[in-house]
MILOPA-892724 format. One record per residue (C-alpha): residue number from 1; residue in one letter; x, y, z. Coordinates in Angstrom, 1 decimal, always signed. Example, Ala and Ser with C-alpha at 12.3 -4.5 7.8 and 13.67 -1.06 7.14 Angstrom:
# residues 2
   nr  rest      px      py      pz
    1     A   +12.3    -4.5    +7.8
    2     S   +13.7    -1.1    +7.1
//
This chain:
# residues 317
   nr  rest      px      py      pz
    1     X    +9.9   -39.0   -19.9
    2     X    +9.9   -43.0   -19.3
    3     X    +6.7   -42.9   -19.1
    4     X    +5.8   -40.9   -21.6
    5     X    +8.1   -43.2   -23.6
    6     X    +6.1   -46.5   -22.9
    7     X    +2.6   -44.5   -23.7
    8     X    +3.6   -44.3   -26.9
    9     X    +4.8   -47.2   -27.5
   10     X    +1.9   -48.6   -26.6
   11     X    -0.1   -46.5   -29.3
   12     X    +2.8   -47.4   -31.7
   13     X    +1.9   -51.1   -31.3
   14     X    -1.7   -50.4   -31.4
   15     X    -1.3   -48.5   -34.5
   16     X    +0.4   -51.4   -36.2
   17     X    -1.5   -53.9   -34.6
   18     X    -4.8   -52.0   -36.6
   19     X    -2.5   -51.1   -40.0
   20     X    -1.7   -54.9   -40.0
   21     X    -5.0   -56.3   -39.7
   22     X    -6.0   -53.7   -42.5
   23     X    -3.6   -54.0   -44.7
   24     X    -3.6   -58.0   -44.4
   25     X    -7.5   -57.6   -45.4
   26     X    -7.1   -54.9   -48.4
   27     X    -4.4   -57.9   -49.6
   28     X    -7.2   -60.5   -49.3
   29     X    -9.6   -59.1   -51.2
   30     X    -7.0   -58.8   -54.3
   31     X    -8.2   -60.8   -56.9
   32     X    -5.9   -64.5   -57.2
   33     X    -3.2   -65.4   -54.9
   34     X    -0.3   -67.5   -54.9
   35     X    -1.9   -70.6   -56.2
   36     X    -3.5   -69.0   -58.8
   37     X    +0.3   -68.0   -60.0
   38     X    +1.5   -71.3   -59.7
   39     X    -1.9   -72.8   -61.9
   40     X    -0.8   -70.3   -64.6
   41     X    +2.9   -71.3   -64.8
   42     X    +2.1   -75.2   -64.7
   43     X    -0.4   -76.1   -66.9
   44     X    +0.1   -79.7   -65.6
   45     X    -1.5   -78.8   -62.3
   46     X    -5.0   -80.4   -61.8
   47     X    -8.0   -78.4   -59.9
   48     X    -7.3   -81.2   -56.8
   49     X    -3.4   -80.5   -56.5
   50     X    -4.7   -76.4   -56.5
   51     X    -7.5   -77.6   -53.4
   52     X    -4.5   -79.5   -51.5
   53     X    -2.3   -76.7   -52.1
   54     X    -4.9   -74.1   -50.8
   55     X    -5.8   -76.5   -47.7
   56     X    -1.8   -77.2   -46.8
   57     X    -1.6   -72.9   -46.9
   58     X    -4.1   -72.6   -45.4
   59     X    -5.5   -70.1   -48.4
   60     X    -9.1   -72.1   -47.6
   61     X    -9.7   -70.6   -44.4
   62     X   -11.7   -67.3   -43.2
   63     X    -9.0   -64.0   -43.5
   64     X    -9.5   -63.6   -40.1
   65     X    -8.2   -67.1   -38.6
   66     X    -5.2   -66.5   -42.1
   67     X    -4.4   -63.2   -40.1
   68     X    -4.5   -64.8   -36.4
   69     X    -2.5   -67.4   -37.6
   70     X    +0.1   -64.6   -39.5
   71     X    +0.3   -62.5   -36.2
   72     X    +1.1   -65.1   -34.1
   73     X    +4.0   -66.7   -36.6
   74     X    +4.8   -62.8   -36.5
   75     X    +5.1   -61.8   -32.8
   76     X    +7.1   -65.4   -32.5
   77     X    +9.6   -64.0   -35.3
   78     X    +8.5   -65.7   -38.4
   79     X    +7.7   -63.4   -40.9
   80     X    +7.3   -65.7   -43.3
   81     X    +9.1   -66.3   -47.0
   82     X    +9.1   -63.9   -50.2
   83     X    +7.5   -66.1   -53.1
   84     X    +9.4   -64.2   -55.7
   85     X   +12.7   -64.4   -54.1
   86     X   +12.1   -67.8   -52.3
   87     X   +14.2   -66.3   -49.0
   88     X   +12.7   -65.1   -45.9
   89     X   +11.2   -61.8   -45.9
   90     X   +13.7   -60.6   -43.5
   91     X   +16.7   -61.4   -45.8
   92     X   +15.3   -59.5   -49.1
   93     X   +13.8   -56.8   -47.1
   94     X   +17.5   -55.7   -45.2
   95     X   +19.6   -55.2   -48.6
   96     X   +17.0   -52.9   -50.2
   97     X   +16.8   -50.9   -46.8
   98     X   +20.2   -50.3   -46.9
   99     X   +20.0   -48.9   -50.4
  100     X   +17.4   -47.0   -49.4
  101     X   +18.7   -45.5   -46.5
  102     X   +21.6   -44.5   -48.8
  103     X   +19.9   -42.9   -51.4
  104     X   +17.0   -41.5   -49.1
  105     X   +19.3   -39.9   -46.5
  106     X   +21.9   -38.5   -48.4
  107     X   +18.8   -36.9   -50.5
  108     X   +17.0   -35.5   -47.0
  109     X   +20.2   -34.0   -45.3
  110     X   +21.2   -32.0   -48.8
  111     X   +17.3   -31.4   -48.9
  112     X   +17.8   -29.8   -45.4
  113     X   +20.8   -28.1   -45.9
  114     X   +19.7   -26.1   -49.0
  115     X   +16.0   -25.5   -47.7
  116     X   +16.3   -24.7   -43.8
  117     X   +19.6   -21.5   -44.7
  118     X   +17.2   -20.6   -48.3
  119     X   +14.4   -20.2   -45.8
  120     X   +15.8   -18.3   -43.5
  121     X   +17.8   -16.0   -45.8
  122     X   +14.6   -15.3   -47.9
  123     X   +12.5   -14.5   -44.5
  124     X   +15.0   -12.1   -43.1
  125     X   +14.2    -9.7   -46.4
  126     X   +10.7   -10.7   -47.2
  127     X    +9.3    -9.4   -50.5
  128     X   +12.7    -8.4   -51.5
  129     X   +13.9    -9.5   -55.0
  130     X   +16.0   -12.2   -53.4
  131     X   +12.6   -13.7   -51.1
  132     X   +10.8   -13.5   -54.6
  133     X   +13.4   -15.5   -56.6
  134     X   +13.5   -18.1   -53.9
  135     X    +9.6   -18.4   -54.1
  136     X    +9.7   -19.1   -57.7
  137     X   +12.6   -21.5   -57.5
  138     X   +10.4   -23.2   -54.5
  139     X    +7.3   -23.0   -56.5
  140     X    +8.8   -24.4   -59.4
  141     X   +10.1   -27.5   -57.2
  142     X    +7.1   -28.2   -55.6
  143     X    +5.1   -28.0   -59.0
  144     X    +7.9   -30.4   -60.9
  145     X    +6.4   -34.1   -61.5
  146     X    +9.1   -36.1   -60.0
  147     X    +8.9   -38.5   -63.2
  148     X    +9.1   -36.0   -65.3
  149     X   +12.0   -34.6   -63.8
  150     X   +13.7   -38.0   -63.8
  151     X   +12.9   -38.4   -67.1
  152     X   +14.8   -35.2   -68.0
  153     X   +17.5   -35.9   -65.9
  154     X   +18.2   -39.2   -67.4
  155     X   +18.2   -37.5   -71.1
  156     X   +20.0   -34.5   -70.6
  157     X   +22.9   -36.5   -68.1
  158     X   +22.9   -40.2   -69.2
  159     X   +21.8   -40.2   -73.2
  160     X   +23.0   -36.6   -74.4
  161     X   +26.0   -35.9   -72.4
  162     X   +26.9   -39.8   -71.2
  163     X   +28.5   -38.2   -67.8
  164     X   +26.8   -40.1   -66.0
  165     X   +24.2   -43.5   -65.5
  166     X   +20.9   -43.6   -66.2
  167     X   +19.9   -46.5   -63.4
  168     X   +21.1   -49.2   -61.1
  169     X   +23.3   -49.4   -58.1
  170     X   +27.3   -49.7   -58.1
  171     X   +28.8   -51.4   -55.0
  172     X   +32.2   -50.8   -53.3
  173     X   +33.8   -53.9   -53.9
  174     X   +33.3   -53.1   -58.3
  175     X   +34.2   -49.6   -58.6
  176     X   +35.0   -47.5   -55.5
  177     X   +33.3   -45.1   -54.0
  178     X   +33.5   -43.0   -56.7
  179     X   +31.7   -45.3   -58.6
  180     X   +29.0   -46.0   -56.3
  181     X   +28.4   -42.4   -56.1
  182     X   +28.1   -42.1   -60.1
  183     X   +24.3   -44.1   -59.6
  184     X   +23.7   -42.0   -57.0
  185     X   +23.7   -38.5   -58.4
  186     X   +20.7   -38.5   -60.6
  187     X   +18.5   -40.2   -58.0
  188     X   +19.3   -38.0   -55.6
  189     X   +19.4   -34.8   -57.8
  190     X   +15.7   -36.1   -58.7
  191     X   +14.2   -36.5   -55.1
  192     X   +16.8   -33.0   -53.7
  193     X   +14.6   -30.8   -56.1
  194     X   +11.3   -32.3   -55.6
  195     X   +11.7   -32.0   -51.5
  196     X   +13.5   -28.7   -51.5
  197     X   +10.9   -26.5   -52.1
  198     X    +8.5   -27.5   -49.9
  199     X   +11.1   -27.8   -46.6
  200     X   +11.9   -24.1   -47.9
  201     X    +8.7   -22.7   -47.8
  202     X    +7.9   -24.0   -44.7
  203     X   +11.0   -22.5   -42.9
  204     X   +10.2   -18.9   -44.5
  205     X    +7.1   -19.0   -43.3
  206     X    +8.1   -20.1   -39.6
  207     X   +10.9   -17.5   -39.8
  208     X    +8.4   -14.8   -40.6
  209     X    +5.6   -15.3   -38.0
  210     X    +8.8   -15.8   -35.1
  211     X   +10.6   -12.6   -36.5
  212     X    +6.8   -10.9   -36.0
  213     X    +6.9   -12.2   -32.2
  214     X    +7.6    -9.5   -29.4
  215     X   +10.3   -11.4   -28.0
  216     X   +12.1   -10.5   -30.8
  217     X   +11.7    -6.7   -30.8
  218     X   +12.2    -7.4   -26.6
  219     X   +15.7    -8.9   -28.0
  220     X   +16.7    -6.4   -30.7
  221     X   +16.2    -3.6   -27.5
  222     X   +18.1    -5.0   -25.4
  223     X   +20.8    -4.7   -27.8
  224     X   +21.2    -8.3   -29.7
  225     X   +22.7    -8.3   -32.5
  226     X   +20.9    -9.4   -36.1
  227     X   +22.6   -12.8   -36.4
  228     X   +22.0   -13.4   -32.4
  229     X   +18.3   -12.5   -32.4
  230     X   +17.4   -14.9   -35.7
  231     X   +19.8   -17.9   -34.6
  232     X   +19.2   -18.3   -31.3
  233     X   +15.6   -16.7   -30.6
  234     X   +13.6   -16.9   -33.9
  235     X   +14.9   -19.7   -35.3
  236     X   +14.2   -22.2   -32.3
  237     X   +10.6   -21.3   -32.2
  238     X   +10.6   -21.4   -35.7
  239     X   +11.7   -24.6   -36.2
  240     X    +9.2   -26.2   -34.2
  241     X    +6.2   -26.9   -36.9
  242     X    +8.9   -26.9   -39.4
  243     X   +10.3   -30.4   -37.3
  244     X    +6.5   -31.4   -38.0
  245     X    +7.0   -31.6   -41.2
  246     X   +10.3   -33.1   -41.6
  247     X    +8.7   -35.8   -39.3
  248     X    +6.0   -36.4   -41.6
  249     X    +8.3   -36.9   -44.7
  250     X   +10.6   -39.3   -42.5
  251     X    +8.5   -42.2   -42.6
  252     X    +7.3   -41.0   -46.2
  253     X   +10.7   -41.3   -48.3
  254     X   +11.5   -45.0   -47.5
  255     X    +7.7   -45.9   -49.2
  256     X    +7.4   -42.7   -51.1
  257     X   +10.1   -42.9   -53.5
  258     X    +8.7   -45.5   -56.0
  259     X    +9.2   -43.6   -58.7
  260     X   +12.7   -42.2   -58.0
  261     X   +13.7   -46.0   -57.6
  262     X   +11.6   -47.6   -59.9
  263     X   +13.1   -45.2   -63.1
  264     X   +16.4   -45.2   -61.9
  265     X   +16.4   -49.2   -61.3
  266     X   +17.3   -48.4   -57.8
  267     X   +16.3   -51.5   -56.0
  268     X   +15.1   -50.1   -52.7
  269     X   +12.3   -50.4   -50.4
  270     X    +9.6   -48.3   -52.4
  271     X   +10.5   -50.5   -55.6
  272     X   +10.3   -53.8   -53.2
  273     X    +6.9   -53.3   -52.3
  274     X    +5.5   -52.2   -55.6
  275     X    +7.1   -55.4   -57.3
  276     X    +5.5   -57.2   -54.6
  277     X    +2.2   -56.0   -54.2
  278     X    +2.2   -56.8   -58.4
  279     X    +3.6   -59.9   -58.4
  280     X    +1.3   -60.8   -55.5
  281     X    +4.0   -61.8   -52.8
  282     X    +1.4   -61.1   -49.5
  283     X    +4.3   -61.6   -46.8
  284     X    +7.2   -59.1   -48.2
  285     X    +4.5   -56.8   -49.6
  286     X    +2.7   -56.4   -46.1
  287     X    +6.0   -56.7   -44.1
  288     X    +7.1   -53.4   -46.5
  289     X    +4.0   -51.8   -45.9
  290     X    +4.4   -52.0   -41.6
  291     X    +7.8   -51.5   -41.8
  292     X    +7.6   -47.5   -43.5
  293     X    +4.2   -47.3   -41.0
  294     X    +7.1   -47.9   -38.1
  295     X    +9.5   -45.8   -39.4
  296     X    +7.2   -42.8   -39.4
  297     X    +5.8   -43.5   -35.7
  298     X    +9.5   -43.3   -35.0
  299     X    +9.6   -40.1   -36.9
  300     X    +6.6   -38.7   -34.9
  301     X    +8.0   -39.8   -31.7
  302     X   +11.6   -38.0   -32.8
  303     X    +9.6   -35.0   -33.4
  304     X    +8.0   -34.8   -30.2
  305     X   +11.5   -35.4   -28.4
  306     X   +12.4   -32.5   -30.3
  307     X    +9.4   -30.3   -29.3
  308     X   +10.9   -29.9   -25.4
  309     X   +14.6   -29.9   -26.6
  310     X   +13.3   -26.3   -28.7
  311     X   +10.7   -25.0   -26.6
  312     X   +11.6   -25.3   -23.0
  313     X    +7.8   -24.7   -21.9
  314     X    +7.2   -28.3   -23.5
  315     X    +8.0   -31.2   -20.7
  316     X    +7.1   -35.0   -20.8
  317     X    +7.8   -35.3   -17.0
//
């Protein structure tokens, strides 16, 4: 296992290694940069302060001494300051993690708990009325625009009804927790229905093509009863491309909820980035970018741990 463990970490660094060389080029080739910005909001500024500027950031030099010099500030633990926040990267990246982390795994673990029972209920009667009605509710899910759905949820909750807010963040400190759960329904609510259907239709299928196995008529045979044979012998083999997937859509949520946070004025990771690739702050925007790229080699890694834990034919030894 240990050295399985440093293989991979090894292709994990290599992976960023070659996602932060790529992304620091697709950022270069943006049209303007910083001193651009600061020309437009001081008209005072003459074309020599703009070339001393660009010589004392270096902004004159090839991208590929800009991103050797980057790497190795980098691996010495300079990441650099935020342009728009005027901190270091580090310090405006932490706080919208945390809110993220909230919203995102609060969302996934309800996600879960509805899809992974829904699935296996709906595969133990296939093409009964009930396995019908939770493809449609699935389908309908998975075919929902997430805006859209926000949208909704903001004018049927928060403008109609006023139950509850239509965006922003409460803290403890304000309101209480009860409070701080108020923001939280709606987002969550929004990113619970999107997710739902997929994990749920993923779990059926699994359940069906394991409840199809002949270890499973071996186990009814032998006398196992129903709840025995699809807990404890279909549902471990079933879970194992299901875990594929939920691995995929770990790394995916902390990036891939931009529109969740950005309608809701949630001010989390997938908002971060967006505000600034657009407002053109290179160091957050890139650190954002290889930070969700980490968290979904840690995802991948995760799954594979869980691979031998569910199929005990699977070793890393």
């Amino acid at each position: 296992m240990i050295r399985f463990l440093a293989g991979r970490t090894v292709q994990a660094a290599s992976v960023l290694l070659l996602m932060s060389f790529v992304i620091y080029g697709l950022m270069g080739l943006m049209p303007g940069d910083p001193i651009d910005l600061m020309i437009s909001a001081d008209p005072k500024m003459t074309s020599e302060d703009a070339v001393r500027l660009r010589k004392l950031y270096g902004l004159d030099q090839p991208i590929t001494e800009r991103y050797a010099n980057w790497l190795a500030a980098a691996v010495g633990g300079d990441l650099g300051y935020s342009r728009l926040y005027a901190k270091p990267v580090l310090d405006v990246l932490f706080p919208a993690l945390g809110n993220t982390v909230r919203l995102l795994a609060i969302s996934f673990l309800l996600s879960l708990a509805i899809a992974l029972p829904m699935g296996i209920l709906a595969a133990m009667r296939p093409y009964s009325r009930f396995d019908y009605s939770v493809n449609l509710a699935a389908f309908a899910g998975i075919s929902v625009p997430s805006f859209w759905l926000a949208l909704i949820l903001i004018i049927v909750f928060s403008v109609t009804f006023n139950l509850l807010p239509a965006g922003g963040t409460g803290t403890l400190s304000e309101g209480g927790i009860w409070e701080t759960a108020r923001y939280l329904v709606l987002p969550v609510a929004n990113l619970v229905i999107v997710s739902v259907g997929g994990h749920t239709r993923y779990t059926r299928a699994a359940m069906i093509e394991a409840l199809r196995q002949d270890y499973i008529r071996t186990a009814r045979a032998k006398g196992a009863g129903p709840a025995r044979v699809v807990l404890k012998h279909a549902l471990r083999n079933a879970m194992i491309p299901v875990v594929t997937i939920i691995a995929l859509d770990f790394g995916m949520l902390f990036s891939g909820a931009l529109i969740t946070e950005t309608i809701f004025a949630s001010p989390g990771m997938g908002k971060l980035i967006f505000d600034a690739i657009m407002g053109s702050d290179f160091n957050l925007a890139l650190v954002g970018l290889l930070f969700a790229t980490t968290l979904t080699l840690v995802g991948n890694l995760l799954a594979d741990i869980a691979y031998a834990r569910l199929d005990p034919r699977i070793s890393y030894r």
